[in-house]
N, C-alpha and C positions, 0 to 999 in steps of 0.2 A: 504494500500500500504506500501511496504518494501522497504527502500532504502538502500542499501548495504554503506557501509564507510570504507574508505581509501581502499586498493588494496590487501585484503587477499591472500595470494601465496598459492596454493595447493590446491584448493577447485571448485568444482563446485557445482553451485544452478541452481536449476532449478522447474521453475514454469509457470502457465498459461502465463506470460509475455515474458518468453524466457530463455533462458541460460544466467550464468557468468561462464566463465571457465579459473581457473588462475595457469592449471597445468602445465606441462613440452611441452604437445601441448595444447596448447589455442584455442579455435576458432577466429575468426579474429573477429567478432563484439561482445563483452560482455556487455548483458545487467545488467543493475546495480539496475532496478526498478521490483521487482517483488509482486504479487500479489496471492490468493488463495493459492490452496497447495503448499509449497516450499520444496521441498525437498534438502537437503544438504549434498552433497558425499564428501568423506576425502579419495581420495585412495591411499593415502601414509602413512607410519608407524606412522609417526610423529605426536604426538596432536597439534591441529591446535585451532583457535580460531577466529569468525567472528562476526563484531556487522552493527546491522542495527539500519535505525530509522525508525519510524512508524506514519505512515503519517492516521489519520484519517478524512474521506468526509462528510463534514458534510452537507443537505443542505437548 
């Protein structure tokens, strides 16, 4: 599991757990916990930068 940290502007992720989306239109509920493939879009000129942390299940 991937936890997103602090509120990157401009970026959407998106994976098996759901969307974060922090662009110019947002979705109204952004999830923050993703899992599996994440894919991570930047559709604005600007380099952007995102850090997660990574939660491993042990059991």
């Amino acid at each position: 599991m991937f936890f997103i940290i602090d509120e990157p502007p401009g970026l959407v992720v998106d994976s098996d757990y759901g969307m974060y989306d922090s662009t110019d239109d947002p979705i109204p509920e952004s999830i923050h916990i993703h899992r599996g493939e994440i894919k991570i879009t930047n559709p604005g000129d600007a380099k952007r930068r995102i850090k997660f942390i990574q939660a491993i299940i042990v059991n």
